[in-house]
N, C-alpha and C positions, 0 to 999 in steps of 0.2 A: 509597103515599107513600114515598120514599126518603130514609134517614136518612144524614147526611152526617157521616161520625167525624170529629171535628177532634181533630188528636193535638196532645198541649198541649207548651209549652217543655220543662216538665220534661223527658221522655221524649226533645224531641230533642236537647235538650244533654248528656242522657245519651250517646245514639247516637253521638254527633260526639267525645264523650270517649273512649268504649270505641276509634272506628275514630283515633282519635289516639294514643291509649296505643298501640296495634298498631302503629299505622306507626313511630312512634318505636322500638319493642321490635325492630322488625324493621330498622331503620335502625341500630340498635346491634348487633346481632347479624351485620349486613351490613359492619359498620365492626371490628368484632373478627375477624371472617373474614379483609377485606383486610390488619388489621394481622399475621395471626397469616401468611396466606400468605405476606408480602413479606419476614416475620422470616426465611424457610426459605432453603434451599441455592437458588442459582440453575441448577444440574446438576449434577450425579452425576461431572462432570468433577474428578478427586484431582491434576492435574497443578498441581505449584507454581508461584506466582505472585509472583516477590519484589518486595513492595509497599513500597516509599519513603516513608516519615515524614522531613520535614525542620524545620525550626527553628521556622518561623511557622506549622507545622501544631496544632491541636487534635483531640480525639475529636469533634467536631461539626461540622469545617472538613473533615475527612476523606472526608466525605460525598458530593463531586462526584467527588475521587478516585478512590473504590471505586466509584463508579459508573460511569466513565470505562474501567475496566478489567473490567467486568462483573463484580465481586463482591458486590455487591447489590442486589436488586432494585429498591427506591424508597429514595431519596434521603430522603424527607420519613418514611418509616416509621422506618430506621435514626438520627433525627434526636432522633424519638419516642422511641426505646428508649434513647437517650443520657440525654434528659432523666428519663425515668425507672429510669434505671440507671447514675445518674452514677456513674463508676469515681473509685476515691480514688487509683488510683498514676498518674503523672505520665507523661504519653505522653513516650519516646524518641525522638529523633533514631536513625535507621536504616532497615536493610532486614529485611521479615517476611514468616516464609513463609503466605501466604496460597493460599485456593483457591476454585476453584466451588462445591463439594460443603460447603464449609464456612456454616452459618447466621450469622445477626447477631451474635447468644450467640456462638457459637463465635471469629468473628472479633476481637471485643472482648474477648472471654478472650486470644487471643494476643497482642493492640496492648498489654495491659497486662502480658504477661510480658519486654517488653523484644526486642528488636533480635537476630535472628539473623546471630551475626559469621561464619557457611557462607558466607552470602549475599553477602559482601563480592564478588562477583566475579556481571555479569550475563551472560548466554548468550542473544546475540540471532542469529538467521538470517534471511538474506536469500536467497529463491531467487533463481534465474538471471532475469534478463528483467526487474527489475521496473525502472520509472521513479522517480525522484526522488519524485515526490509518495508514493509507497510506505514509499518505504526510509527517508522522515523520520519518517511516523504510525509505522513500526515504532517506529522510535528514542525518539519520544515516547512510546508506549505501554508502553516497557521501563526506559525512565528518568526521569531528574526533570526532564526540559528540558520546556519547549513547543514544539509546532512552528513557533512564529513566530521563535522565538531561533536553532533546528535550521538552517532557511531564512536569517536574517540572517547567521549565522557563515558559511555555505554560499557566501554571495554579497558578502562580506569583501573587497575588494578588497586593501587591505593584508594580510590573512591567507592571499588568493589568492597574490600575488605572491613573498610568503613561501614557498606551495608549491610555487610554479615554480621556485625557486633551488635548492629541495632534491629534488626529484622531476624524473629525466629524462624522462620521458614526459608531463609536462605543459610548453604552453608558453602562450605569450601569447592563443592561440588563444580560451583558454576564458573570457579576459578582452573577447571581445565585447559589447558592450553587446542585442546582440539573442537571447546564447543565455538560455533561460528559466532553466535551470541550470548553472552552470559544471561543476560535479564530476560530472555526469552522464556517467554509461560509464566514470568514473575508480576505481568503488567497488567495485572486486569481489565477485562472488555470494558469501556461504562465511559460515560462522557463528563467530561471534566470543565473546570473553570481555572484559568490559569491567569495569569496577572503580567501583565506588558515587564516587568522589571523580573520576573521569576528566572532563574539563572535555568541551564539542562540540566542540574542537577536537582534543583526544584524538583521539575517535572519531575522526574523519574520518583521523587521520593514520594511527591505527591500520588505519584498511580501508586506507589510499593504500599502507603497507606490504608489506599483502600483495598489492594490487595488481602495486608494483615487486615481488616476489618472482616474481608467475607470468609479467610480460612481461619480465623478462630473459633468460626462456630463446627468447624471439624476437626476440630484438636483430637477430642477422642476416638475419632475414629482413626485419622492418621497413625495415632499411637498405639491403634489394633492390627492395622493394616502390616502385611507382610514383605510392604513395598514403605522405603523413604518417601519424604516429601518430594525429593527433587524429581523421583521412578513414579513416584501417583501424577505427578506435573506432566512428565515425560508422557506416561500413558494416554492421562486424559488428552493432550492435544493431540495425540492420533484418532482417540475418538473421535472428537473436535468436529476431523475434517471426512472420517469415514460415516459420519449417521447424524441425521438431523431431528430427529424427536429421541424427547427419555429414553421411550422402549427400546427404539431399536441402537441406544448409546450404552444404553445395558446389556442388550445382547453383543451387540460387539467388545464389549468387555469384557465378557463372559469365555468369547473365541478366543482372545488374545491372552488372557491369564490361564487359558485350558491348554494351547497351544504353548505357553510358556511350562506349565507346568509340564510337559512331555517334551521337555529342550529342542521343539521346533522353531523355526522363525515364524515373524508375524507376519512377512511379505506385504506386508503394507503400501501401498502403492504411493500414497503421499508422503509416508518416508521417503522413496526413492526420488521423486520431487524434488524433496526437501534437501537432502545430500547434494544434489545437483545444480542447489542454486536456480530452480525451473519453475515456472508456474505452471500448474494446471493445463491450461489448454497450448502449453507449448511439446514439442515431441520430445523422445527421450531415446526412440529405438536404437538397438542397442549396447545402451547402456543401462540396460536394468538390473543387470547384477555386477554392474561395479559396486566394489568397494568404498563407500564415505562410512562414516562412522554415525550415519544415520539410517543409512540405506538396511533394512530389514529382509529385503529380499537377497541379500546376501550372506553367503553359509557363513560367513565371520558373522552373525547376530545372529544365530542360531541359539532360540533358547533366553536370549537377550536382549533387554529395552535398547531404542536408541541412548545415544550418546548423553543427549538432552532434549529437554520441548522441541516443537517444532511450527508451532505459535502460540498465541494468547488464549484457552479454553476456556469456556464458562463454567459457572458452579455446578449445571447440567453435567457435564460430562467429569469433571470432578467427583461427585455424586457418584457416575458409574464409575469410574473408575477403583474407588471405594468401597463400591457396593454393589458387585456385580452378578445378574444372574446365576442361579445355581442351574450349568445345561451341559450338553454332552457335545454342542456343538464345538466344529473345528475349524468350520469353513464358513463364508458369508458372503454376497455381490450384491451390489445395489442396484439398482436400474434407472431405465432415464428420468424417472420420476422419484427420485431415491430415495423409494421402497426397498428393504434389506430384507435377504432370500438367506435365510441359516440351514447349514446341513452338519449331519454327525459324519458323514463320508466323503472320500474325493470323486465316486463315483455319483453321488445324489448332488453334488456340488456341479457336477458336469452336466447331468440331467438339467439343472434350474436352469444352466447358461445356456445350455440348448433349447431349451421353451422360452428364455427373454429373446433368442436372435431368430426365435420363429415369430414373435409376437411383435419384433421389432424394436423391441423399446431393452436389449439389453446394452449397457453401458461401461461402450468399450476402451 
């Protein structure tokens, strides 16, 4: 006969308490972990970070900010440690020097020693080549603007106009209603110093500045050239993005005004990018001969610059665009190394692309 053990209440409301106490213990021990990891440095990176307290800021409002600029880790942890480590001195209006390497503790130790008056002056850079949507996250990222304010002052028509009266290189041109960006290509690459009180208007004048400082020394050529200032701007930033040394920012100048002079397009591939609002390494297929008013590989710019720049060029490619080889080519493809391959035919243009995808390194 088989005896059948019936385990009574007691025992299992024991069981279901012990394996609840656990999970709980363990749930607590799993929540002090994530607290204590998110309190820590976000990197071992010590470069300074001048962090912006303004008027309607608090030590608990500061929380999207610093996260915003990656100096800490969860929002909602740093939130936690406010609340229980509310500081008694009174957050400053200013600029502090913050960083990666620096913990929650540590951070909150500084917001409460008050506003680094070093800081008065910010140091932003913009490399060569970048587009507008770039050069305004920088600007938000460095200062106290938003980029929706960056962008509206940007496309100011009455602040536009105003820059045209005072800047000779800028004219009516940029006042299209179909370019995405006015000031695009007007910004020059180079790193600045900008001042905590500088309004976006500042800025902007301040790059326009140096801007006019590096194309006065091409006035006369401009004035030879058979292309505006706004079409030399336009061109060189497709250089810009098509060829990285002088040489071959000349030779591709050389295809593009050869191919214009014989009312071809330029089929530019970072025009088509560009019209698209896309970066680089994101897809495009097929859309490459849609219609934007940048897009070059399409038979509407046949023969024709884009609309406007298509970002901030250097004087390098300024230069070529100016001054561009005298060559017969038509055609050109860079490789993964980007090396530029020039041909006078579409047939020897086919040939290169076929020895870069046997060699492996053609750049598709």
């Amino acid at each position: 006969m088989t005896t059948v053990r019936v385990v009574s209440k007691k025992k299992i409301f024991r069981f279901v308490l012990i394996v609840l106490v656990i999970f709980i213990i363990l749930t607590l021990i799993s929540m002090l972990l994530f607290y204590k990891i998110n309190l820590g440095k976000v990197s071992s990176n010590d470069e300074i970070i001048p962090f912006e307290v303004t008027e309607n800021d608090n030590y608990t409002s500061l929380a999207k900010k610093l996260k915003k600029q990656n100096l800490i880790k969860n929002t909602l942890v740093y939130k936690i440690y406010i609340k229980l480590h509310s500081p008694k001195e009174k957050l400053k209006v200013g600029a502090y020097p913050l960083s990666q390497d620096m913990t929650v503790k540590d951070i909150v130790a500084t917001l409460t020693e008050g506003p680094d008056k070093d800081l008065s002056h910010r140091r932003i850079t913009f490399p060569e080549g970048l587009h507008m949507r770039k050069v305004v996250k920088l600007i938000a990222d460095n200062t106290k603007y938003e980029e929706e304010d960056i962008y509206k002052t940007g496309a100011d028509k009455t602040f536009l106009k105003s820059l045209i009266n005072e800047y000779w290189f800028l004219t009516d041109e940029i006042l299209n209603k179909n370019i995405y960006y006015p000031l695009e290509g007007y910004l020059y690459p180079d790193t600045y110093e900008f001042k905590d009180d500088d309004s976006i208007e500042d800025i902007y004048k301040t790059m326009l500045d140096n801007t006019d400082n590096k194309l006065k020394e091409y006035q006369s050529l401009f004035n030879k050239s058979k292309y505006n200032i706004h079409q030399v701007l336009t061109l060189a930033s497709v250089i810009e993005l098509e060829a990285s040394t002088k040489e071959d920012r000349q030779g591709v100048s050389s295809v593009f005004q050869n191919r214009l002079s014989k009312n071809m397009g330029l089929e530019s591939d970072v025009t088509t990018y560009y019209g698209l609002k896309k970066e680089l390494t994101e897809s495009i297929k097929g859309k490459v001969y849609d219609y934007t008013p940048y897009n070059t590989r399409s038979k509407t710019l046949n023969g024709k610059l884009p609309i406007g720049p298509i970002c901030n060029p250097s004087v390098e490619s300024i230069e070529a665009a100016l001054n561009p080889k005298k060559t017969s080519y038509y055609y050109f493809v860079a490789d993964t190394n980007k090396k530029v391959y020039f041909a006078k035919t579409y047939n020897e243009h086919l040939k290169i692309i076929q020895k870069l995808k046997e060699q492996g390194i053609w750049n598709a």
